[in-house]
Steps between C-alpha positions, in 0.01 A plus 500: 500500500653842402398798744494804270499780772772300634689518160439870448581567887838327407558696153405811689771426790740369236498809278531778831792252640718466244511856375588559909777213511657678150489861654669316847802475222483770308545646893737369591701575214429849555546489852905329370540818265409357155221710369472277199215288598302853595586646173344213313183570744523117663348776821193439333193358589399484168429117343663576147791574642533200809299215378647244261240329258671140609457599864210626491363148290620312760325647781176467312555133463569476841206725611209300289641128660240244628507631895637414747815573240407862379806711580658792337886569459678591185776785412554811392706681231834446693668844582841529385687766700879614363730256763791794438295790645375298778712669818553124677703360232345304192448158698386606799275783307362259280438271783286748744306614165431132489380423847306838556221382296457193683505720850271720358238253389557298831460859708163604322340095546624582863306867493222330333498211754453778789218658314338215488512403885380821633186546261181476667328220579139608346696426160471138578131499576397588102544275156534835341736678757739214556603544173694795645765284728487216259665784235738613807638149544496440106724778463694407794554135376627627155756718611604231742540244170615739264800525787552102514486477123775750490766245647454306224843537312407534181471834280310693470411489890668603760714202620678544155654772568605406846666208403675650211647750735606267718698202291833588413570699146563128289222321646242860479577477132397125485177552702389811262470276221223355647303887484336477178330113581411634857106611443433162291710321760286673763123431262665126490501447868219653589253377216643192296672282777165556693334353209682275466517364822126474529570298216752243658317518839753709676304803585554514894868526437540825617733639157214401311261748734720806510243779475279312825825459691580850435173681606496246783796654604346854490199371682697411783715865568151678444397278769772590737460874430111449572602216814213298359506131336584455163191308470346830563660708233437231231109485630467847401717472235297275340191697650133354348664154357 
């Protein structure tokens, strides 16, 4: 069963967090001394310039699953600040450009998160109304994955870029061959060994289940910012299913 409001809650969340998590870069870099990100107005929170069409696609897949599995995490147009005008150094610049997107996506779930435990509890008592936190903890729950997904070390996302930093100059410049594959590497694991393993039987091996594993995770630091069970968050989550 696909929840719709639940898939355009998600879209919704996915669209407003990742344009946040690029301007956390575009920050950062500006906070380091390198203007270029600015100049190319990655500041924005305008969806032409942040959102990438393959991103984007993937979130909408994820968004329209078969609940309990709708989720919503995807990328952005990676910003690509000047590593030679960054104050720190090139390495370490690139490497705090890198993680400040993930800390900014994990700070607003956590904002979120709060919002959600102090709204009143007359929210609750409606169909209509409840609709309200259920938004609250969608959004909360994206930026939360969006932060997880970014460990992943492959490029365009996040954990790319921290990895490349971090390998020494011979083996960096084997691992950036693997940059152009990394969105269809990233569509492969996500979509086609799933597939597959549904296929072959093997779906409750937890690579095949990714995106679940992923929003479970999410599920469970909203639930310690809220001090309530996860059971909790998913129930309203998932709220009329």
């Amino acid at each position: 069963m696909i929840d719709v409001v639940l898939a355009l809650m998600l879209m919704a969340s996915f669209i407003v967090a990742v344009m946040l998590h690029e301007c956390g870069h575009a920050l950062m870099a500006l906070m380091l001394g390198d203007r270029t990100p600015l100049n190319e107005g990655r500041l924005s929170l305008s969806p032409r310039i942040q959102i990438d069409p393959i991103g984007i696609l993937m979130c909408v897949i994820l968004a329209f699953q078969p609940v309990p599995g709708a989720t919503a995490f995807g990328w952005g147009k990676p910003v690509k600040p000047d590593p030679w005008k960054l104050r720190t150094g090139p390495n370490a610049g690139v490497l705090l450009v890198a993680f400040a997107g993930i800390i900014f996506s994990a700070l607003i779930g956590v904002v979120a998160a709060v919002i959600l435990r102090f709204l009143p509890a007359i929210l609750y008592s409606n169909d209509y109304l409840v609709r309200i936190p259920q938004f609250v903890l969608v959004f909360a729950t994206v930026n939360f994955c969006l932060a997880i997904f970014n460990f992943i070390p492959l490029y365009p996302l996040d954990g790319y870029e921290i990895v490349y930093t971090l390998l020494p100059e011979r083996q960096a410049k084997q691992f950036a061959r693997s940059a152009p594959y990394g969105p269809f590497i990233i569509l492969a694991i996500f979509f086609l060994l799933p597939f597959l393993a549904r296929l072959a039987n093997l779906s409750t091996f937890p690579l095949f289940d990714l995106p679940y594993y992923i929003t479970l995770g999410a599920w469970n630091l909203v639930s310690l910012v809220v001090h309530t069970d996860p059971s909790t968050v998913m129930s309203l989550y998932l709220f009329g299913l």
